[in-house]
C-alpha positions as CSV (number, residue, x, y, z in Angstrom):
1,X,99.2,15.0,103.6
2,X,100.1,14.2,99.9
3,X,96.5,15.2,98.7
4,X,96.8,18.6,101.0
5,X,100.3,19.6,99.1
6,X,98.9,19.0,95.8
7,X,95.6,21.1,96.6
8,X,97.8,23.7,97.7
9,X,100.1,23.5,94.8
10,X,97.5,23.6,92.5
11,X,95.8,26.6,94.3
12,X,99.2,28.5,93.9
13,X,99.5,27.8,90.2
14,X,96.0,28.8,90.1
15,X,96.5,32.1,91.7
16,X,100.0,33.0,89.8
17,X,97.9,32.1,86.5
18,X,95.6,34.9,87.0
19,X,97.8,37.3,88.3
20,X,99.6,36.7,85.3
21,X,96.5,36.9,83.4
22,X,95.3,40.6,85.5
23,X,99.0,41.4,84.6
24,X,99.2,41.2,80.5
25,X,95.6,42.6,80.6
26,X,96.5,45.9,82.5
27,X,99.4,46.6,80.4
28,X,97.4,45.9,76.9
29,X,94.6,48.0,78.6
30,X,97.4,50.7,79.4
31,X,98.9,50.3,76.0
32,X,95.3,50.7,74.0
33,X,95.0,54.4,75.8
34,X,98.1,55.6,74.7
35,X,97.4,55.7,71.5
36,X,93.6,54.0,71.2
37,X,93.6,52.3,67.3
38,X,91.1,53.6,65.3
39,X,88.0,51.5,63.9
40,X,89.0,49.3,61.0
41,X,93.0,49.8,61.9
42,X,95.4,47.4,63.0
43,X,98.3,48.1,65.5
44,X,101.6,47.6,64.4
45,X,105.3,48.4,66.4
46,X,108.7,47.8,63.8
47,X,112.5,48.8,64.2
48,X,113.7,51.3,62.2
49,X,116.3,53.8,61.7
50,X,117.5,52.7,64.9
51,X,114.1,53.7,67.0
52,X,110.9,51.6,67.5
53,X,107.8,52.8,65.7
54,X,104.1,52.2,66.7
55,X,102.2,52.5,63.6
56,X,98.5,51.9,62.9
57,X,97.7,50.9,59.2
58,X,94.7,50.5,57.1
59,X,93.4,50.5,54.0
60,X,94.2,49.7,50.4
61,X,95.7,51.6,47.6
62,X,98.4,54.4,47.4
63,X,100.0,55.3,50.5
64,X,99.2,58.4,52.6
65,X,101.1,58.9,55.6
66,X,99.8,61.1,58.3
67,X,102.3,62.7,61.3
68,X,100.5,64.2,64.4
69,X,102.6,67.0,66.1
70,X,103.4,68.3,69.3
71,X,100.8,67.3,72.4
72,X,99.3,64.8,70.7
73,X,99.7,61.2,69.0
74,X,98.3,59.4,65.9
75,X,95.2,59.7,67.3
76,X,94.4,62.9,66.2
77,X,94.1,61.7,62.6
78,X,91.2,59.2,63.9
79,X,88.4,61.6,62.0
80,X,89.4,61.4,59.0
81,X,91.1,58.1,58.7
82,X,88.9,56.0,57.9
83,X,87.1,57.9,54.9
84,X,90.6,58.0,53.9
85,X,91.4,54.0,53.8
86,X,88.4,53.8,51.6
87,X,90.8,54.6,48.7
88,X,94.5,54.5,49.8
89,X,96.7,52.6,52.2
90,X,96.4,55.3,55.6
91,X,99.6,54.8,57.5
92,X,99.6,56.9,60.9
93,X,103.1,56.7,63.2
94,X,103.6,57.8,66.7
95,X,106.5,60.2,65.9
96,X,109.8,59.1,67.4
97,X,109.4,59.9,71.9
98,X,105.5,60.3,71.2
99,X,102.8,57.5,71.8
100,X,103.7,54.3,72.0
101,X,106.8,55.1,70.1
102,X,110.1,54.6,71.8
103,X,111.6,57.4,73.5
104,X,115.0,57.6,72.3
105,X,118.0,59.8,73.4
106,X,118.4,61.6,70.4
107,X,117.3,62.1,66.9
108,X,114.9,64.9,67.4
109,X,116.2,66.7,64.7
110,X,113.2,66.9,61.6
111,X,115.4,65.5,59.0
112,X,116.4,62.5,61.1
113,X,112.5,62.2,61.9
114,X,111.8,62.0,58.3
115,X,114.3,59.0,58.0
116,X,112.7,57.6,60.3
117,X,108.9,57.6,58.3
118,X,110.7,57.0,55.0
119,X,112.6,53.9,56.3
120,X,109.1,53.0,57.8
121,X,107.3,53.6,54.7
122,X,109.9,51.1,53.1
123,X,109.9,48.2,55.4
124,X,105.7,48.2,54.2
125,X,107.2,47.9,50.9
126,X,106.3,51.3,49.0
127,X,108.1,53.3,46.9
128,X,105.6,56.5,47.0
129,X,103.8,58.4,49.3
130,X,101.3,61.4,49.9
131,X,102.9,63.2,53.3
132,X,100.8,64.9,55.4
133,X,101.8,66.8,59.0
134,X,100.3,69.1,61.6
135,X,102.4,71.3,64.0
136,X,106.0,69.2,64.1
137,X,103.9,67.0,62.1
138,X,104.4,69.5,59.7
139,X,108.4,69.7,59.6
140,X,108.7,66.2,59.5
141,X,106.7,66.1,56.5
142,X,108.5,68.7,54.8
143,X,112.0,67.2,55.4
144,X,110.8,64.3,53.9
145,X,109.7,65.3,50.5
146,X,112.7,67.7,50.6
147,X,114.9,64.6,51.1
148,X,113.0,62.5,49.1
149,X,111.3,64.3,46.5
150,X,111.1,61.3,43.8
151,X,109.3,59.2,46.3
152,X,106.8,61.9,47.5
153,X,103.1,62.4,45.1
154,X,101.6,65.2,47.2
155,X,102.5,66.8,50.5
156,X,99.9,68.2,53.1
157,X,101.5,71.2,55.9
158,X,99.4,72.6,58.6
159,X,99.6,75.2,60.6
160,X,103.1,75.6,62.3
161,X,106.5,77.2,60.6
162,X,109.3,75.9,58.7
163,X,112.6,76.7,60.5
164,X,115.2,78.6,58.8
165,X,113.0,79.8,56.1
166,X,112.2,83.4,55.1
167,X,111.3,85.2,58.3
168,X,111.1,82.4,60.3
169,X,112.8,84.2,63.6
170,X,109.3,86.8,63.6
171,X,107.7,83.1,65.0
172,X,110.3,81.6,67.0
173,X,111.3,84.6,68.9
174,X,107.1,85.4,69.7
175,X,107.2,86.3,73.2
176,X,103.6,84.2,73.3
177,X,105.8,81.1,71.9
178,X,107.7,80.9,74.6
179,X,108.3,76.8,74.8
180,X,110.4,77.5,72.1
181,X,112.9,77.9,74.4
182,X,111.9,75.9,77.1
183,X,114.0,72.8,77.5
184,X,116.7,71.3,79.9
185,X,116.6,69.7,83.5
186,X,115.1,73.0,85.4
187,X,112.1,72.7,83.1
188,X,111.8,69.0,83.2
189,X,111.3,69.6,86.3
190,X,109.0,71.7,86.6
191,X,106.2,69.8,84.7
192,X,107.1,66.3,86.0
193,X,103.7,65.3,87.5
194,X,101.8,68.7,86.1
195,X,102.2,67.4,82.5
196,X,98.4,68.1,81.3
197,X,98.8,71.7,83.7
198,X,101.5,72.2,81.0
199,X,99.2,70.6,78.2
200,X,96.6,72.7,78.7
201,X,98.2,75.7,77.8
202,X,98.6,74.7,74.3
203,X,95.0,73.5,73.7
204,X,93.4,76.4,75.4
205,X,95.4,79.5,74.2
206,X,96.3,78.3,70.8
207,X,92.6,77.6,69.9
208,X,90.6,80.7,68.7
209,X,88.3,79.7,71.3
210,X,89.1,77.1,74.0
211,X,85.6,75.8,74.3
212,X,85.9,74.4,70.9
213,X,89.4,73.0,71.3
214,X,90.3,69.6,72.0
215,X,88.2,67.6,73.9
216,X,88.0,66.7,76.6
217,X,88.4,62.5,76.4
218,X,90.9,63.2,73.9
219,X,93.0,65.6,76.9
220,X,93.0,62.8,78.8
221,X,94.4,60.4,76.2
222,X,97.3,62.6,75.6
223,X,97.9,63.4,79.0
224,X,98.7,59.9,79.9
225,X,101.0,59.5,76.6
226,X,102.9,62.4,77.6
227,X,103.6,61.4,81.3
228,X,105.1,58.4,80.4
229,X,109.1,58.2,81.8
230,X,110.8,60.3,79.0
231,X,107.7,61.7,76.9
232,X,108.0,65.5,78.1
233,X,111.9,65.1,77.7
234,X,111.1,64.3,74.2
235,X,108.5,66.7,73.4
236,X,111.2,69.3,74.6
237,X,113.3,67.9,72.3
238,X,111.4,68.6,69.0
239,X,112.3,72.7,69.8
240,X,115.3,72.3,71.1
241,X,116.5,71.2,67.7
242,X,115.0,73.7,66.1
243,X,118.2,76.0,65.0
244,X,119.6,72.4,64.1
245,X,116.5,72.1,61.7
246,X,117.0,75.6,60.7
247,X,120.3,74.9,59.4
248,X,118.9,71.7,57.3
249,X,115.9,73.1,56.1
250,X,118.0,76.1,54.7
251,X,120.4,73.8,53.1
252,X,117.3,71.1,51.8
253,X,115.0,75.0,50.5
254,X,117.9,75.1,47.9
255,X,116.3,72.8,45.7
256,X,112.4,73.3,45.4
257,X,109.9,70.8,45.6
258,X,108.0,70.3,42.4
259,X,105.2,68.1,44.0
260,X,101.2,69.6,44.7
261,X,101.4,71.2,48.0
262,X,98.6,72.0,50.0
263,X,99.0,74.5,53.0
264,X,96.6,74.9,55.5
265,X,96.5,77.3,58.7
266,X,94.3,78.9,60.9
267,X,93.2,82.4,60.7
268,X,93.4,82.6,64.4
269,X,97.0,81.0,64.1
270,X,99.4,81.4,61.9
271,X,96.8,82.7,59.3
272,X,99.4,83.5,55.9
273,X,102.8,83.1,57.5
274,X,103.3,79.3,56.5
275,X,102.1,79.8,53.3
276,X,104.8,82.6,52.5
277,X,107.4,80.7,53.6
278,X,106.4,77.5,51.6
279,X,105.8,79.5,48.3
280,X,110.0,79.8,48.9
281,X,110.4,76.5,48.8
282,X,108.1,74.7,46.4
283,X,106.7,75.3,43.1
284,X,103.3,74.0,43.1
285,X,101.6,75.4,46.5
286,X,97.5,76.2,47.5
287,X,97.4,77.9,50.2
288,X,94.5,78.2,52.5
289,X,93.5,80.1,55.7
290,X,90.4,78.5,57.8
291,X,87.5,81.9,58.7
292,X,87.8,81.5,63.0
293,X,90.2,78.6,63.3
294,X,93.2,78.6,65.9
295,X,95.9,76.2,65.9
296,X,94.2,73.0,66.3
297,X,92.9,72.8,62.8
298,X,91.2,69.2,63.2
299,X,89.0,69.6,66.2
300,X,88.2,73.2,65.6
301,X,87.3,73.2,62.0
302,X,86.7,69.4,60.6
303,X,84.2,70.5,58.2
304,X,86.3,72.7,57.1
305,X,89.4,70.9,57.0
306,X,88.6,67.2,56.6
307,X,86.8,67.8,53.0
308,X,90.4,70.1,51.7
309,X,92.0,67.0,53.0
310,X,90.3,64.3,51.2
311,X,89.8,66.3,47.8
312,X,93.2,67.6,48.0
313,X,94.8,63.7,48.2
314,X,92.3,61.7,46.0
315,X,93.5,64.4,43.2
316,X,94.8,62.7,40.0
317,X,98.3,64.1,39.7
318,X,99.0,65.3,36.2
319,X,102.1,64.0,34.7
């Protein structure tokens, strides 16, 4: 009877063991397709500015942060990252509710975003950075070397707007820019369960043409980071604030920035608008339109693109 307890004991410790086992492995296996780490990175998640951030890091040599924007994750930098890490320390966030980043309550203002990748940028123990974004990306970045112009080489914005600069009501009232404006319960609603219906939108109509858009593994990747319990409600969250950002980014415009600045946009997309409106802020800009490109800048044009990005950061500042 002894020997038949113990064999049963043991079967049950056997049996938790691997369930256990089954369990850690679905949730790293979960975890990896949120935001997949690119070849040669490492994974990283640190508290700061009061929010978790999931980071991937590689590389040595000055440090060039790169911040996705709106329907994606880091993991849209994964072309270009590793030809990048060849000569400079590539840091690539989750932006605050995106990826594998936590999805706070608040804080979805730009300028608080930026606090966020600066106090980030500090716990890795720099002092300087290159800043690039894309879409909200793209805000962030800005705020950042506005806030923190002595700590910021170069500075890399594509393809979006900067709110409350020059004429930037002609883009956010665009009829066809609708999600500007669509935020609250009622539209969290709507989309709970549909989220890549919603998705889809974005990489189909704002590409010039949606065949050569984003692909379709990577539609799947972000589909699953933005279902997660309060993804959507953050994503929302980056326009809500908008007229918030508005109000910094007219206040932070007051004093230009003096660093290189490299705009880029699609012809398809905003074509000249973001260039205008950075030339109003900052000194030192090159502007530059992509022939045929749409929005998504990256997986419509990486030829194009990937090449201004490189030759644009390895520059040797001049003093």
């Amino acid at each position: 009877m002894k020997q038949a307890n113990s064999l049963l004991r043991g079967i049950i410790s056997t049996v938790a063991a691997i369930s256990i086992s089954l369990s850690f492995g679905a949730q790293a296996q979960t975890q990896q397709e949120i935001t997949p780490t690119a070849p040669g990175f490492s994974a990283h998640d640190v508290k700061v500015n009061g929010v978790q951030l999931h980071y991937q890091i590689s590389g040595k040599g000055s440090p060039v942060v790169l911040i996705h924007g709106y329907t994606d994750t880091g993991y849209m930098w994964t072309p270009v990252m590793p030809d990048l890490a060849k000569n400079h320390t590539v840091i690539v966030p989750d932006l605050r509710g995106a990826g594998q980043s936590e999805k706070a309550a608040g804080g979805y203002d730009k300028k608080t975003m930026a606090q966020d990748i600066h106090a980030l940028v500090k716990s890795l123990g720099y002092q300087h950075a290159t800043i690039v974004g894309h879409d909200i990306g793209l805000m962030v970045a800005y705020a950042y070397a506005a806030q923190y112009p002595q700590e910021t080489d170069r500075v890399v914005l594509m393809d979006a707007f900067l709110p409350g600069i020059g004429n930037w009501k002609d883009m956010w009232l665009l009829r066809d820019l609708w999600h500007f404006h669509f935020y609250g319960e009622v539209p969290l609603a709507l989309v709970e369960g549909r989220e890549r219906i919603y998705l889809e939108h974005f990489w189909n109509d704002f590409a010039a043409d949606r065949n050569h858009s984003v692909s379709e593994a990577d539609r799947r990747i972000y589909a699953r980071a933005y279902a997660q319990p309060g993804a959507m409600r953050a994503g929302f969250e980056y326009f809500h604030n908008f007229e918030k950002d508005a109000q910094d980014f007219q206040q932070l415009g007051q004093t230009k920035l003096t660093m290189p600045v490299l705009v880029i946009a699609g012809e398809k997309s905003g074509s000249t608008f973001l260039v205008d409106q950075v030339k109003l802020v900052a000194t030192d800009v090159k502007g530059e339109v992509i022939p045929n490109s749409g929005h998504w800048l990256m997986e419509e044009a990486p030829e194009k693109v990937i090449p201004l990005l490189k030759d644009f950061i390895n520059a040797k500042s001049v003093k």
